[in-house]
Each structure stands twice: as structure tokens, then as C-alpha cells.
C-alpha positions in Angstrom: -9.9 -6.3 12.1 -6.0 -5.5 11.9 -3.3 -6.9 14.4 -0.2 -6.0 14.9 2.9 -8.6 16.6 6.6 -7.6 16.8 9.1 -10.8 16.3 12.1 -9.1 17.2 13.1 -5.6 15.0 10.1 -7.0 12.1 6.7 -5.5 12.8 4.2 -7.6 11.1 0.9 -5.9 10.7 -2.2 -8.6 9.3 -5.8 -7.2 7.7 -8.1 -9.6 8.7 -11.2 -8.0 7.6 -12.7 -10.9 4.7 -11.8 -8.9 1.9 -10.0 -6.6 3.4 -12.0 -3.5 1.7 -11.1 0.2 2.5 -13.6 2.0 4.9 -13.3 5.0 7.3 -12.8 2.7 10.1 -10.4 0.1 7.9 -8.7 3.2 7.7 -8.4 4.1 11.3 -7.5 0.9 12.4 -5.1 0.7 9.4 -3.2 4.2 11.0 -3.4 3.4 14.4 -1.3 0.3 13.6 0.9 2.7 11.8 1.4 4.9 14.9 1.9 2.2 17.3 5.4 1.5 15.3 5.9 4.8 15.1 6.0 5.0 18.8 8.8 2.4 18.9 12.5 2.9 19.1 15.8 1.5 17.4 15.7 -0.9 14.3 12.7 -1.8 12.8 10.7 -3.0 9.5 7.1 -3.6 9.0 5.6 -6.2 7.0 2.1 -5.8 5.6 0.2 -8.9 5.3 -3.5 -10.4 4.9 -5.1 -13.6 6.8 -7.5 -14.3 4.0 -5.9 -16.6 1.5 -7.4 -15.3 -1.5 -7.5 -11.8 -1.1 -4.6 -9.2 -0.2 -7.1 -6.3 -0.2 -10.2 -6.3 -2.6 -10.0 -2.8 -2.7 -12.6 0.3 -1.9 -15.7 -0.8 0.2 -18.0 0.0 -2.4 -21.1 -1.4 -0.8 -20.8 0.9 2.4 -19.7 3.4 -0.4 -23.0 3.4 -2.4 -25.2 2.8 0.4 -27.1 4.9 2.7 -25.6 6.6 5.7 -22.5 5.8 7.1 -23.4 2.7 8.0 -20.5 -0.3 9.8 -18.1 1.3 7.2 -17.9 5.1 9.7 -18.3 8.4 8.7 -18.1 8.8 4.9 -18.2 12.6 4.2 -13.8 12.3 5.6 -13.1 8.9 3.8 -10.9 10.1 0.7 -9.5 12.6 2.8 -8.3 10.0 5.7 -7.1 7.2 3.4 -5.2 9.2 0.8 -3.3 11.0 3.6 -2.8 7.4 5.6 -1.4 6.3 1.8 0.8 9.4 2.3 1.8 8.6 5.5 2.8 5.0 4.0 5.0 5.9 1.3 7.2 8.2 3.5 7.3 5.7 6.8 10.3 6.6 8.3 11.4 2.6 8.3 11.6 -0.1 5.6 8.1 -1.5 4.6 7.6 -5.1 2.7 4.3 -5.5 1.6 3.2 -9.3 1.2 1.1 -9.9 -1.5 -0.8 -13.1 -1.1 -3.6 -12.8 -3.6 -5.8 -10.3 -5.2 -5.0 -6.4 -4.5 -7.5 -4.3 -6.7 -8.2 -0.5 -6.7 -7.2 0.8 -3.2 -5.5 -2.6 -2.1 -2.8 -2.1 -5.2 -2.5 1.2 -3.9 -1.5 0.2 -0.5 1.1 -2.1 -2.0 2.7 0.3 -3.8 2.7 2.5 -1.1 5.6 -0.3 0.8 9.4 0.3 -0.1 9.4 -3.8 -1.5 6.8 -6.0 -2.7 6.6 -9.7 -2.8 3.8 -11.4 -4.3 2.5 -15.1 -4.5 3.6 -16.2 -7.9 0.4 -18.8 -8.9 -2.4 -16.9 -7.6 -3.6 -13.3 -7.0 -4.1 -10.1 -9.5 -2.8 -6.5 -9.1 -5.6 -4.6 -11.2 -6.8 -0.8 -11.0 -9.8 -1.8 -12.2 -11.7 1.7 -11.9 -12.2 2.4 -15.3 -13.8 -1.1 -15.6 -16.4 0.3 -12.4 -17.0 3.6 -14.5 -15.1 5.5 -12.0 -12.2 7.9 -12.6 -9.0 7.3 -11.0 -8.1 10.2 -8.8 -5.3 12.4 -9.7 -3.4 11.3 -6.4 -3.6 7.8 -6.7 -2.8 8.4 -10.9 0.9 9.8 -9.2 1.3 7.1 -6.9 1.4 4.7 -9.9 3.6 7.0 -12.2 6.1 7.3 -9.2 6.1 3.7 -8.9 5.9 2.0 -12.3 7.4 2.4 -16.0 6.1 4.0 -18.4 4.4 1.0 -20.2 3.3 -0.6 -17.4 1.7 2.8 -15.9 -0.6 2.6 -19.0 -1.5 -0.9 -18.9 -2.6 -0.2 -15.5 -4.4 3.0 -15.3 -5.9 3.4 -18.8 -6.0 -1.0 -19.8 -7.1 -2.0 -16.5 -4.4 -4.7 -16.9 -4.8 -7.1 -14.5 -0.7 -8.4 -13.6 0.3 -11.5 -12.0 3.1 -11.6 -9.9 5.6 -13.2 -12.1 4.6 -10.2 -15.0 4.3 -8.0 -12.2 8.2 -8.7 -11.0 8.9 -8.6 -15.0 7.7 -4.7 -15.1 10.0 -3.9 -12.4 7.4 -2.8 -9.8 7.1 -6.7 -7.7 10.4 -7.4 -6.8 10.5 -10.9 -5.8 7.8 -13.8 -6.3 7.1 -16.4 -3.9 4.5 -19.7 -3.4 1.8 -19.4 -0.6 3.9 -21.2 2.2 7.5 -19.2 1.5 5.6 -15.9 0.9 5.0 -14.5 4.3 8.5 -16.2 6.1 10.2 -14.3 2.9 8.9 -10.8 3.0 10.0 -11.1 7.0 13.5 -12.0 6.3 13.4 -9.7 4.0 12.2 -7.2 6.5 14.4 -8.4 9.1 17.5 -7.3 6.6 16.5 -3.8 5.9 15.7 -3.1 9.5 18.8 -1.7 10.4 17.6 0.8 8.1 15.1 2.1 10.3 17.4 2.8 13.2 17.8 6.4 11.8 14.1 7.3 11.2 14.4 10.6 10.5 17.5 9.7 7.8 15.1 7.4 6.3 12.3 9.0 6.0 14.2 12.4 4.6 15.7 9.8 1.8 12.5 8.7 0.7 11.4 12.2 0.1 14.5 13.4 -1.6 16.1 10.4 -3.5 14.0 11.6 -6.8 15.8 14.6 -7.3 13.6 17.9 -7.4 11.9 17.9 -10.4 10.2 14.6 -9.8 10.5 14.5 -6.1 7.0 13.0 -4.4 6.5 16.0 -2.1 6.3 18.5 -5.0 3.2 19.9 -6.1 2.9 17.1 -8.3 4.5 14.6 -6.6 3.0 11.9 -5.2 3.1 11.6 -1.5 2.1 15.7 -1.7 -1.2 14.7 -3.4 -2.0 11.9 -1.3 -1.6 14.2 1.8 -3.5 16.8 -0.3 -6.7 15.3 -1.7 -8.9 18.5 -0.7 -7.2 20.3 -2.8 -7.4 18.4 -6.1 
């Protein structure tokens, strides 16, 4: 479902799932790749990835969602829960994260790339879309602060209330994609990419501490409105 393969300090973590759509156990496996790095030492980056050409992550599973029990998908009664505080855990990963964006990320999927410190998306195929308000579903609050804390003000609105749907050349345009690449360059990019920053992840706790302060207090993403503080606190809202 998810691998994981180290080439030297770059972690690069693949969803091989089809459509890569967010379950209880996508979840799971998701974190437990996530605490596998974390059990590593010295310098280190992770790249997030997808082996299905046209998908990056087709967002929630909204089959298994919809259906009866708890079906292949696991137990459904935790899932917001469990994903919003792995989305949490994601934004604040105590090393540089490059997220590489091979084709479509919708809903949850665009979530989970803005959750990485760098994106890099294919620049003639693929979509970045919240497209909840197109499935009559409200956006929750959390995942509303994630993309505030991640985008302009303009682009924000395009997302969440138009349901734009942004290519990656627009997408590096609005300031939240910040390179572009074709299919065969994407992935090789995003690890050199990775491979630079790693030094960054020698000092986890450093890291991790920035990416919870460098906001400033008023806007900072642990506050009560902040966004990594919702994501690890979906009960509450």
C-alpha cells in the first residue's frame, strides 16, 4: 500500500494504493511510515510520492465512507480523528518534507501536499482542487486553516469557496507550488531537492520548534486557531 526506501539522507515514501484515497488504514500505514523516519538519526528529508501516473491522491475514500460497516477501508467511527492529527503530525515533521505532485491531488490529497514544507508538481497534467463544496460537503474548520496558513488571500478563496481547480504552472504562480516539473524530471527533482535541505533535519528538535514558531504568535499554527492545533484537535471542533 505505502513503501518506504532511504537513498542516502532522502527518505522517499510512495502511496501505491490506485487512487491513493484516505481510509483508516491508508492512514495507519501512512503514520507508520512517518514514525519509521522518525526513528532515524542525523540528516534527513522525506519525499512524498505516488506510483500511479495519474493520480497523486484522489482524495477521501468516499465509497468505504458512504458504505456499510467498516468495511477494507478499517474502523470508521476514529477516521477524522486519526487523519487530521497524522496531517498535524505532517506539517510539524521535525525534518524537511518535499511533496511530489505527479497528477491529481483533490480534497484530502491537496491537503497532504500542503501539509510538506515544498511542493513540486508536474507542469502538463494533474489538478489541485478542494472540491467539497462541489460533493455538497462542508470543508472542516481544520482543514479550512491548513489552506489559509498555506495560501494567499485570493487563492484561499478560489480554493475553498470556487472549487478552483489549479494546475501546477498557476499553482507555482499563487505562491503555494514552488517549482514545476515534466513527468520524467519530477520525482529525481523533488529528491535533489530533498537531498539539499537534509542537513536541515540533523537538529530535529530545532526544526520542528521553527516550524511552530516562525509565524509569530498571533498567527502561529499551534494557537487556538492555528492550523496544526486544529488538525491535532478535530474532537474538539
Amino acid at each position: 500500500m505505502i513503501t518506504l526506501k532511504r537513498e542516502d539522507d532522502v527518505f522517499v515514501l510512495t502511496m501505491g494504493a490506485g487512487e491513493n484515497r484516505w481510509n483508516t488504514n491508508f492512514v495507519r500505514a501512512f503514520d507508520a511510515r512517518l514514525d519509521e523516519i522518525l526513528a532515524s538519526e542525523g540528516p534527513a528529508a522525506l519525499v512524498t510520492a505516488s506510483s500511479n501516473p495519474k493520480f497523486f491522491s484522489n482524495g477521501l475514500d468516499i465509497d468505504w465512507r458512504r458504505g456499510e460497516g467498516d468495511g477494507e477501508g478499517g474502523d470508521k467511527s476514529v477516521f477524522a480523528k486519526e487523519f487530521m492529527a497524522m496531517m498535524g503530525k505532517l506539517i510539524t515533521f521535525p525534518v524537511p518534507t518535499v511533496c511530489a505532485i505527479n497528477g491529481h491531488g483533490f480534497g484530502a490529497g491537496f491537503m497532504a501536499a500542503l501539509c510538506h514544507d515544498v511542493r513540486m508538481m508536474r507542469a502538463d497534467r494533474g489538478f489541485l482542487c478542494a472540491n467539497e463544496i462541489q460533493l455538497g460537503m462542508s470543508i472542516p474548520d481544520p482543514e479550512l486553516a491548513l489552506f489559509r496558513h498555506k495560501m494567499s488571500a485570493s487563492a484561499f478563496f478560489d480554493t475553498v469557496q470556487l472549487a478552483h481547480r489549479w494546475t501546477g504552472p498557476a499553482a507555482q504562480t499563487a505562491g503555494f507550488v514552488h517549482a514545476v516539473a515534466s513527468e520524467d524530471d519530477l520525482l529525481p527533482k523533488a529528491i535533489e531537492r530533498a537531498a539539499q535541505l537534509a542537513p536541515l533535519g540533523a537538529n530535529r528538535a530545532l526544526y520542528s520548534e521553527s516550524k511552530e514558531r516562525i509565524f509569530g504568535e498571533s498567527p502561529s499554527i499551534n494557537e487556538e486557531n492555528g492550523a496544526a492545533y486544529l488538525l491535532r484537535n478535530m474532537e474538539s471542533h
